[in-house]
C-alpha positions in Angstrom: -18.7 39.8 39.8 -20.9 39.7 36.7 -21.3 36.6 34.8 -18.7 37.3 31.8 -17.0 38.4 34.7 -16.7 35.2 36.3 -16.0 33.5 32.8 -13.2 35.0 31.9 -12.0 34.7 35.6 -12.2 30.6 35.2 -11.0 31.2 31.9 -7.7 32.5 32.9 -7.3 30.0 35.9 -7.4 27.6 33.9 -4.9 28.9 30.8 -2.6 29.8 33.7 -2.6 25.8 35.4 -1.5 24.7 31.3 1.4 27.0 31.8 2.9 24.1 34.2 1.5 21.0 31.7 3.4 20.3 28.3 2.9 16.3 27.8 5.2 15.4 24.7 8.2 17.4 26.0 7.3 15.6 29.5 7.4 12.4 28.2 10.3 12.8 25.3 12.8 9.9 25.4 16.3 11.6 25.3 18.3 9.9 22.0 20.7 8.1 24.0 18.0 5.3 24.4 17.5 4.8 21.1 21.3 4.4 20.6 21.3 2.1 23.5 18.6 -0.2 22.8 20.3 -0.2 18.8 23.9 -1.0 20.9 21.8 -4.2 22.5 20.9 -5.6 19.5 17.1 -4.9 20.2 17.0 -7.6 22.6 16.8 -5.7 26.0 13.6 -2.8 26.7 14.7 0.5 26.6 15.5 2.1 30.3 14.1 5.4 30.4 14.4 7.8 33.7 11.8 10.6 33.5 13.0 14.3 35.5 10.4 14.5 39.0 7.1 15.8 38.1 5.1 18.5 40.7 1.6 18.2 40.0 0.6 20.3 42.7 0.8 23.5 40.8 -1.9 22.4 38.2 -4.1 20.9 40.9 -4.2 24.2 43.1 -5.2 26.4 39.9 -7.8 23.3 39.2 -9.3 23.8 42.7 -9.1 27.7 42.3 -11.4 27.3 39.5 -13.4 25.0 40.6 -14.5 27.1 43.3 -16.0 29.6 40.7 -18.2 27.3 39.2 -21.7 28.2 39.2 -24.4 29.3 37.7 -25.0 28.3 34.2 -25.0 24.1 33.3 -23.7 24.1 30.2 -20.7 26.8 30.5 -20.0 25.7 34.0 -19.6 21.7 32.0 -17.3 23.1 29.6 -15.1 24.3 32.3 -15.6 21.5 34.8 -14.2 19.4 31.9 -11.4 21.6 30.8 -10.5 21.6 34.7 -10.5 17.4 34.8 -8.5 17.1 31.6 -6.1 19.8 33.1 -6.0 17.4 36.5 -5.5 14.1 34.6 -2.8 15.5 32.6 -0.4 16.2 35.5 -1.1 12.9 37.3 -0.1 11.9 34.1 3.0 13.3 34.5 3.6 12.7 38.0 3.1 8.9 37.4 5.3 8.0 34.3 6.6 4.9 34.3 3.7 3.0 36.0 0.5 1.5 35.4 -1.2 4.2 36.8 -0.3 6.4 34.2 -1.9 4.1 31.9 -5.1 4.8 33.8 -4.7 8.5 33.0 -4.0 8.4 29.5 -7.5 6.4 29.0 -9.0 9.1 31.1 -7.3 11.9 28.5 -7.8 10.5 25.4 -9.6 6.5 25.5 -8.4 3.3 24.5 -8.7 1.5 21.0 -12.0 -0.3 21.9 -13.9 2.9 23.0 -16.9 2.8 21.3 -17.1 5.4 18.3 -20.9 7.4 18.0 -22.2 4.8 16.2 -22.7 2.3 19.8 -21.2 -0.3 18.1 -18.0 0.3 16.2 -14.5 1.4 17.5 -10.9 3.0 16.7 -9.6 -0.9 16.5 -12.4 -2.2 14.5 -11.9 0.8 12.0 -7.8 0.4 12.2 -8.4 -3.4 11.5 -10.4 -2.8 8.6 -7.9 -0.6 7.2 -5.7 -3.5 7.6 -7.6 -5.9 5.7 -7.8 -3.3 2.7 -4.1 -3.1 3.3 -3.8 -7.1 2.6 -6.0 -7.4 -0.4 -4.3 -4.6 -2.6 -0.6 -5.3 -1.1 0.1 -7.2 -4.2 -1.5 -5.2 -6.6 -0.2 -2.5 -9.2 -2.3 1.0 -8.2 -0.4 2.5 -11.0 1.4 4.9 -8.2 4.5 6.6 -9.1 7.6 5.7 -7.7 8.6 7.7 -4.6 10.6 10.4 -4.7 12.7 11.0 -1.6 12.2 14.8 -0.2 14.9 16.2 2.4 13.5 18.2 5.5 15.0 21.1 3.8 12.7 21.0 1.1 10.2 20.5 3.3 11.0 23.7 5.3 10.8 25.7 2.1 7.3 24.4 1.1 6.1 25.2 5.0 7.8 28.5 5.0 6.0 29.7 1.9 2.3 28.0 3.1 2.4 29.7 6.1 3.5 33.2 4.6 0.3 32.4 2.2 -2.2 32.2 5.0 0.0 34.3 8.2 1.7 36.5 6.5 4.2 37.8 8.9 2.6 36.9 11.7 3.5 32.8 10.9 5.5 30.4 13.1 8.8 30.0 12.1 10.4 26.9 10.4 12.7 25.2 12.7 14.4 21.7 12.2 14.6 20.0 15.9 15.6 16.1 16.4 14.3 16.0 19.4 10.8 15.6 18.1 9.1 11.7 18.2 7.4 12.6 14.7 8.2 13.9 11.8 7.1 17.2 12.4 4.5 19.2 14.8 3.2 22.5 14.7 2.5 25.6 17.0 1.9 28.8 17.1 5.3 30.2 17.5 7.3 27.5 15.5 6.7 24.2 13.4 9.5 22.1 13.8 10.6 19.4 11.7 12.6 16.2 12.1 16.3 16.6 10.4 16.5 12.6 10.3 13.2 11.9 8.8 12.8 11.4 4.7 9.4 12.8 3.0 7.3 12.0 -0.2 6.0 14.3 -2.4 2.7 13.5 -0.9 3.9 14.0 2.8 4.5 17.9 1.8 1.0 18.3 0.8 -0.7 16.0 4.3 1.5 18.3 6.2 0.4 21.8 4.7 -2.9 20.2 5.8 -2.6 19.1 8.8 0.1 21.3 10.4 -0.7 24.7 8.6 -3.9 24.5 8.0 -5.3 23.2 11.2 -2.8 23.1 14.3 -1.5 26.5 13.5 -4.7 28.2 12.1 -7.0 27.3 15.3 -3.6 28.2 16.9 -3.7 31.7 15.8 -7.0 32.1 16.1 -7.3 31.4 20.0 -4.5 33.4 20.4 -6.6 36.4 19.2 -9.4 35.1 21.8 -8.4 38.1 24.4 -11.6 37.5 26.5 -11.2 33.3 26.5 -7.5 32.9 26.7 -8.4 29.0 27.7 -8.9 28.9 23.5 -5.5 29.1 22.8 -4.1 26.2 25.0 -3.7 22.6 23.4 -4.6 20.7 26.5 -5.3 17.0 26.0 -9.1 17.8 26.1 -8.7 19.3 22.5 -6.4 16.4 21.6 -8.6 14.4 19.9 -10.7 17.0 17.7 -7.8 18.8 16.9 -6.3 16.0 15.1 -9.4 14.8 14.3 -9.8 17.6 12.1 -6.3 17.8 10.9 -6.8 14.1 9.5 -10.1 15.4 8.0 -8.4 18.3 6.1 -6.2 15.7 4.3 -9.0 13.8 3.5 -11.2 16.6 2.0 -8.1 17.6 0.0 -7.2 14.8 -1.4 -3.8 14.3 0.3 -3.9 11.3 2.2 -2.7 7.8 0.9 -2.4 4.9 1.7 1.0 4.7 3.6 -0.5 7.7 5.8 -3.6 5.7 6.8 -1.5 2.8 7.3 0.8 4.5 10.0 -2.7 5.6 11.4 -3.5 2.4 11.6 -1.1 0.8 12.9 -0.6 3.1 15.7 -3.9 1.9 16.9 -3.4 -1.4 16.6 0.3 -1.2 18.2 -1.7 0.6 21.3 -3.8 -2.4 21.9 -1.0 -4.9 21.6 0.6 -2.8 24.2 -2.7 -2.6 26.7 -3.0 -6.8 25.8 0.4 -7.2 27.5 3.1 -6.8 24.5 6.5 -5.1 25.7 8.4 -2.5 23.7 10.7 -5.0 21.9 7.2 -7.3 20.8 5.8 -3.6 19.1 9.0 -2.9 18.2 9.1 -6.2 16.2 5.9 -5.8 15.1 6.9 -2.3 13.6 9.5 -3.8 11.8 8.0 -6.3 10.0 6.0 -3.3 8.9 8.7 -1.0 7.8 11.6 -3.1 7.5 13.5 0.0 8.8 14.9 -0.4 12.3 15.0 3.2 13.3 11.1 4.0 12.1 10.5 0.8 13.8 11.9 2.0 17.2 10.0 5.3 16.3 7.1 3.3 16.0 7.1 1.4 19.0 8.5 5.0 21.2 5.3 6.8 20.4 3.1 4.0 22.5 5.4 3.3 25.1 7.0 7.1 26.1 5.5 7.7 29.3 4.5 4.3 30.0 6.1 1.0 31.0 7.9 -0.3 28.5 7.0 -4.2 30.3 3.7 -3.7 28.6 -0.1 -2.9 29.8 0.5 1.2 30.3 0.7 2.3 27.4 0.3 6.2 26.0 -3.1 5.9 24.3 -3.1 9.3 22.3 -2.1 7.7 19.0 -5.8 6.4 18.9 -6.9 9.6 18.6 -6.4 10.6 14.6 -8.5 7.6 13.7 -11.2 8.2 17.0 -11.1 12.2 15.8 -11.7 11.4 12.5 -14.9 9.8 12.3 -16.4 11.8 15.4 -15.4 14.9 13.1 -16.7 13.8 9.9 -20.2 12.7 11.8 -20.5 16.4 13.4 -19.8 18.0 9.8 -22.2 16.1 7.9 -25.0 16.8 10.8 -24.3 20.3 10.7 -24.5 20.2 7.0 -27.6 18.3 6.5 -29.0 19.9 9.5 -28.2 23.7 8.0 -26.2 24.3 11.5 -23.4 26.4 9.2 -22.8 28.2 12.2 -21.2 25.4 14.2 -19.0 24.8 11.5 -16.8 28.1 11.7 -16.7 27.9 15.3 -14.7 24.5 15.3 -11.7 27.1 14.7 -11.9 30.2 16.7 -9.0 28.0 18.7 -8.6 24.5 20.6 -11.2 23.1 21.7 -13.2 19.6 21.6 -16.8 18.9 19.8 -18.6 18.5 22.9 -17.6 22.3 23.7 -19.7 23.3 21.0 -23.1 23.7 23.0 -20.7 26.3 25.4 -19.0 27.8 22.5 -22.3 28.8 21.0 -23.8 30.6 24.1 -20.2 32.1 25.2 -20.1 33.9 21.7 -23.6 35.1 21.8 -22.7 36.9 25.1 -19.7 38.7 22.9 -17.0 36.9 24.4 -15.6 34.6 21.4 -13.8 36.7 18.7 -14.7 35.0 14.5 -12.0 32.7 13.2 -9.6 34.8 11.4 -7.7 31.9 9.9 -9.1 29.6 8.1 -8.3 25.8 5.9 -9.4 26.6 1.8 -12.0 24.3 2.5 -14.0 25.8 4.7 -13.0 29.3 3.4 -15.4 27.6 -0.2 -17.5 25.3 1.5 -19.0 24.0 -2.2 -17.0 20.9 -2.5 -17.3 20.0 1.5 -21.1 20.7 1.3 -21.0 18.3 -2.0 -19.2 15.7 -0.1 -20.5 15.1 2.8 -24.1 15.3 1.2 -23.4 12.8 -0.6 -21.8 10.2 1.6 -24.3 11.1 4.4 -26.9 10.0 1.8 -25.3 6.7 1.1 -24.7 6.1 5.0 -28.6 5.8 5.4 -28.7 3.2 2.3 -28.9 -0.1 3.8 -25.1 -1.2 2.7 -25.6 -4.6 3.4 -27.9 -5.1 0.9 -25.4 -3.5 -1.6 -22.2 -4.7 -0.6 -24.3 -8.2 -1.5 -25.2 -7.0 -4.6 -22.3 -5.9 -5.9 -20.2 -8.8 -4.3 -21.9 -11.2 -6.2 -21.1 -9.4 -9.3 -17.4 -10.2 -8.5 -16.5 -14.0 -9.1 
C-alpha cells in the first residue's frame, strides 16, 4: 500500500464511522416537552427519554483506522484527532442524560473558561464583556430602526435565491422543519428553517452569511474532495472553526448586531451557570428575564441542557463555540495576512475541517490529494477589504491599549 494509498484508506474509515454519529438529531428534545414543561407552569425540569445509543459501530471503524496509522507525524495527528473526536462523540451519545456526558462534550468542544490563544483570556471573559457593553448602551438611543417582523417564508425566498446565486442548481433545498432547536441550520442537501421562529431584516442577511456562505459552501466543497471524503463530514472536530468562521463572515460583512452577539453571549454565559450547578428551570429563568418571551426562553435554556441533565453540572458545551471560533479565527486570518501565508487562507474551505488541520492540509494537497475550493464567501473571493481590515486591527492589537484606553478615558468626564 503506497502512502496516498494508506490516506485515503484512513480517510474513508473514518467518513464511514460519521455515517453512525449525527449529535443534534441525537440529542433533539421531541416538542411534547416543551408543551409539558409550559402545562407545569415552568416549575417542574423537563423529563426527557433519549432512544438507546450503540456506540460500538463508531468505535470499531475508530480502531480500524487506528491500526493504519503510521508513518508521517503530522498527517498521522490529523487523523489520530479526527479518530478521537469521532470516539468522543458516540460516548457522547451513549451517555445522555448523565454527568458523564458532560465530560465528553468538554472533550468535543471545551468549556467557557478554556483559555483562548492569548494564555490569559476566555469565551466567558469575552461573553461577559459583551455583557457589560450590553448594560451601558441598554438605555441609550443608537438611532436603530424599528424592527420589522420577517416570516420564515420570506426568509425561504431570500435563501432560495442566495444559494441559486452561488450553487446554481446544484444548491440545498429550502425546507421549513420545526423540529430544529434554532432558527435555522444548513447542509449540503437542505437548509431548514424554523416555521415558529420570527426574523429581522438583519437576521436575513447574518443568515446568508453564516448558513450560505460558510456551512453550505465548505459543504460543497468537501463533497467534491473525491480523494479525502473525511472533508465533507461535519464531525464535532470541525465544530468550532466552522462556526467560528460563520460568525466571522457576519462580522466582515457588516451583518451582525447587537441582539446577534447578545444571544452569543448569553449562550456562553447560560453554559457556565449550567456547569456551576444551575438546573434547567434557573437558565430558563435567566433566559426570560432576557427575552421576556417564554417560548425563546425555553429555547434558550434547551440548547445547554439537550443531552445533558437537566439537574444541572452536564451541560452540552457546543454553544461556546461561536464566541471560542471567533477569535481563534480572526487570530489565524490576521497571521496569515501579515505573515503573507495567502495560501492557508483558501484552504480553510476546501470542506470541514478545524485550524489545527491546517499543517496536514497543506502537505496532503501538495501530494495532489485535496481538490481547490470551488465555493467560496464574496469576501474571500476580493480579499481587498479583509486584507484592509485585519491590517489594521492587527496593528492596533500591538499598541499598548492600556495606555490609550487611559487616555482617552480621561477625556470622558
Amino acid at each position: 500500500m503506497t502512502e496516498k494509498e494508506r490516506i485515503i484508506a484512513i480517510s474513508d474509515i473514518l467518513d464511514g464511522a460519521t455515517a453512525h454519529i449525527n449529535i443534534l438529531r441525537n440529542i433533539a428534545w421531541p416538542n411534547q416537552v416543551q408543551t409539558d414543561f409550559f402545562r407545569n407552569k415552568a416549575q417542574k425540569l423537563p423529563v426527557v427519554v433519549y432512544a438507546p445509543y450503540d456506540a460500538k459501530p463508531v468505535l470499531d471503524e475508530v480502531k480500524k483506522a487506528r491500526n493504519l496509522l503510521s508513518g508521517n507525524d503530522v498527517i498521522d495527528q490529523w487523523a489520530g484527532r479526527i479518530a478521537d473526536m469521532l470516539e468522543s462523540s458516540a460516548l457522547l451519545l451513549q451517555t445522555r442524560g448523565t454527568q458523564e456526558f458532560f465530560e465528553h462534550s468538554t472533550t468535543m468542544y471545551g468549556s467557557p473558561k478554556d483559555l483562548l490563544p492569548d494564555g490569559e483570556s476566555t469565551a466567558l471573559d469575552l461573553a461577559n464583556h459583551f455583557g457589560t457593553l450590553f448594560e451601558n448602551i441598554k438605555n441609550f438611543d443608537l438611532g436603530t430602526p424599528p424592527k420589522d417582523s420577517v416570516m420564515p417564508e420570506y426568509l425561504a425566498k431570500k435563501m432560495k435565491r442566495a444559494v441559486k446565486k452561488m450553487f446554481g442548481k446544484l444548491g440545498p433545498k429550502i425546507e421549513m422543519d420545526d423540529s430544529i432547536s434554532s432558527n435555522a441550520i444548513a447542509g449540503r442537501r437542505r437548509i431548514a428553517i424554523n416555521p415558529n421562529a420570527i426574523f429581522s431584516d438583519k437576521d436575513i442577511k447574518q443568515l446568508i452569511e453564516h448558513e450560505v456562505h460558510i456551512h453550505v459552501a465548505t459543504s460543497m466543497n468537501g463533497m467534491a474532495q473525491d480523494q479525502l471524503k473525511i472533508l465533507a463530514a461535519g464531525h464535532s472536530g470541525t465544530t468550532e472553526t466552522q462556526e467560528g468562521l460563520a460568525v466571522f463572515s457576519e462580522f466582515i460583512t457588516g451583518s451582525i448586531d447587537l441582539d446577534r452577539t447578545r444571544r452569543l453571549s448569553d449562550r456562553v454565559i447560560a453554559t457556565q451557570m449550567a456547569i456551576d450547578g444551575a438546573d434547567f428551570i434557573q437558565v430558563y429563568q435567566y433566559y426570560l428575564e432576557k427575552t421576556d418571551n417564554p417560548g425563546k426562553a425555553f429555547d434558550g435554556a434547551k440548547r445547554v441542557f439537550r443531552g445533558g441533565d437537566v439537574k444541572g453540572r452536564a451541560p452540552f458545551t457546543k454553544d461556546i463555540v461561536y464566541l471560542q471560533g471567533l477569535v481563534r479565527v480572526q487570530n489565524f486570518l490576521t497571521v496569515a495576512i501579515s505573515t503573507g501565508k495567502f495560501e492557508y487562507i483558501n484552504l480553510l474551505f476546501c470542506g470541514k475541517l478545524d485550524l489545527s488541520d491546517i499543517p496536514a492540509l497543506k502537505q496532503l494537497n501538495e501530494m495532489g490529494l485535496i481538490r481547490p475550493p470551488q465555493y467560496l464567501p464574496p469576501w474571500i473571493v476580493d480579499k481587498r477589504y479583509l486584507l484592509t481590515h485585519l491590517t489594521y486591527t492587527s496593528f492596533l492589537s500591538n499598541k499598548e491599549s492600556s495606555v490609550l484606553h487611559d487616555h482617552y478615558k480621561s477625556l470622558l468626564v
